[in-house]
C-alpha positions, -999 to +999 in steps of 0.1 A: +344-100+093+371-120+073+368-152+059+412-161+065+416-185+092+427-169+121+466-172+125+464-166+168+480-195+185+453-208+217+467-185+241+464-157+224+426-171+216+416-175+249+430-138+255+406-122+231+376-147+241+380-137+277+383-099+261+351-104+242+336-117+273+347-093+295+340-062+275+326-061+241+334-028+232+373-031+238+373-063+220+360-051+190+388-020+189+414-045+195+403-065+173+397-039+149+360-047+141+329-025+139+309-036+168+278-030+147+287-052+122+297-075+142+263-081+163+245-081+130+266-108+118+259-127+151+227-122+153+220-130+117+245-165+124+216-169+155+193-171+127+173-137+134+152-122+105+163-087+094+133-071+106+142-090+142+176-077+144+165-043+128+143-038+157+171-056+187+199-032+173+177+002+162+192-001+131+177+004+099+165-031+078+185-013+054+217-011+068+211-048+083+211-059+051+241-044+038+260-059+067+247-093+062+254-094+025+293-090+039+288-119+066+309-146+069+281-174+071+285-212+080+277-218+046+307-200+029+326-220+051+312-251+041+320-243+007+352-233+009+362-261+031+349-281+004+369-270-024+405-269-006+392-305-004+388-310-043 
């Protein structure tokens, strides 16, 4: 995932919502995501342990935690909100 703000004007938003909605898979080649990474970041955003979404994805807690080391969390936003403030 990527922390830039997303340049898509709300058409073309609603498009890849109603993408991800409709099918997962395709939304993440379009969007040109690893669909594994992706849930783990979710789920991790959800607030799931490791172990939790280890065990939801049959992933190693290993490889979950490489993934959510390169998570975009609510807090880097926070932060980086807070110094364009500054």
């Amino acid at each position: 995932m990527t922390n830039q703000k997303s340049m898509l004007n709300p058409e073309d938003k609603n498009t890849a919502l109603e993408m991800a909605i409709a099918d997962f898979q395709q939304f993440c080649m379009y969007a040109g995501v690893n669909e594994t990474q992706l849930k783990v970041c979710i789920e991790r955003n959800k607030g799931l342990s490791l172990g939790q979404i280890s065990q939801k994805l049959n992933i190693s807690r290993n490889t979950v935690k490489g993934i959510t080391d390169r998570c975009f969390s609510k807090s880097d936003k926070e932060s980086t909100e807070e110094k364009t403030k500054s």
